[in-house]
C-alpha positions in Angstrom: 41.7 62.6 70.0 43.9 59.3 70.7 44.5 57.1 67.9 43.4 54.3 69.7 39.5 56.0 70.8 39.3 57.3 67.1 37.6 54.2 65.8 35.9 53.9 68.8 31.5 54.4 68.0 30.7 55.5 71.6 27.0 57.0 72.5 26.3 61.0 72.4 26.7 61.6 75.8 30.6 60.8 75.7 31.1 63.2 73.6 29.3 65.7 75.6 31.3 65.0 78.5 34.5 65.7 76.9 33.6 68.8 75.4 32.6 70.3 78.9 35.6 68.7 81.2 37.9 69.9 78.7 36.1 73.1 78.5 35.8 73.4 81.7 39.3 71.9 83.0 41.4 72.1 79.7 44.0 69.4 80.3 42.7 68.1 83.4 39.4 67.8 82.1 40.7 65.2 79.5 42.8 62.8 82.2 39.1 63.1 83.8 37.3 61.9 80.7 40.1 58.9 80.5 39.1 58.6 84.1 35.6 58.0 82.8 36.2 55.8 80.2 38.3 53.4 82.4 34.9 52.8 84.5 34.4 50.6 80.9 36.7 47.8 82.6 34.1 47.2 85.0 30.4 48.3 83.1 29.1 48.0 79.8 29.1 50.7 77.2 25.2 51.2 78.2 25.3 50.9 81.5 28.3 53.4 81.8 25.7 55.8 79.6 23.1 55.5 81.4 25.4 57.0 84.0 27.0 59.7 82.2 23.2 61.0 81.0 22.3 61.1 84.7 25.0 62.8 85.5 25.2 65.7 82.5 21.4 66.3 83.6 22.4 67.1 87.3 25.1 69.1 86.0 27.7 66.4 88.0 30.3 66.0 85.3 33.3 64.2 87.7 34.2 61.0 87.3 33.8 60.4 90.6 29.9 61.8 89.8 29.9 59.2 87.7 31.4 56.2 89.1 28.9 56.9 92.2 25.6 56.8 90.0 27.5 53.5 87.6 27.8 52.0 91.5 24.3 52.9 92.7 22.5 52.2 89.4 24.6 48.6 89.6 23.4 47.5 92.6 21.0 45.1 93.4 18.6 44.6 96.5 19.6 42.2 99.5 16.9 39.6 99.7 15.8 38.7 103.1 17.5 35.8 104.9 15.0 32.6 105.2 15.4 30.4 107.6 13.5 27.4 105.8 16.3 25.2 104.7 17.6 26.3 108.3 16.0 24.5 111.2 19.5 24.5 113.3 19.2 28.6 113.1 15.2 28.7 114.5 16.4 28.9 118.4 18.8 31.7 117.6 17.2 35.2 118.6 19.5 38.4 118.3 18.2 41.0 120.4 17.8 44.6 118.6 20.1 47.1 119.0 20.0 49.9 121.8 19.7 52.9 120.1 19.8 55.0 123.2 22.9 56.8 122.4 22.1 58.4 118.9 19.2 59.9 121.1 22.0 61.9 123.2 23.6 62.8 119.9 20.5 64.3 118.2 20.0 66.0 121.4 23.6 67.5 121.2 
């Protein structure tokens, strides 16, 4: 292991990772576990776990596996607009879209 991860007290589930990309993928499988551990710059330590456990239990052991359930697991509803606050916006009316088209496709 790198000197600098050696010190490094990381969850279970790391370590399970690496021992199946680099059984898997030998060398490559360990530039793929780096690529895993570099989704730390933008999670926490738990979140990125959380994401590595749902991962090993689909069997999905990329790190692009990963970085998708990190992203999905990270993001939060949309609340819906309100227009209180917003009196200016009342008169304003969008019409919906015509979806007419995607019925020729589907028909296709």
């Amino acid at each position: 292991m790198a000197r600098p991860l050696q010190d490094w007290e990381l969850p279970g589930c790391f370590a399970l990772l690496r021992r199946r990309l680099e059984s898997s993928l030998g060398p490559v499988g360990t530039r793929e576990y780096i690529k895993v551990l570099r989704l730390l710059e933008r999670a926490s330590v738990t979140e990125l776990a959380g994401a590595i456990g749902a991962a090993l239990a689909i069997g999905a052991t990329s790190s692009d596996a990963i970085a998708l359930i990190l992203h999905h697991r990270q993001e939060r509803p949309v609340s819906l607009f309100s227009l209180d606050g917003h009196p200016h916006l009342r008169p304003y009316r969008i019409d919906p879209p015509d979806l007419s088209a995607y019925a020729t496709l589907r028909g296709a």
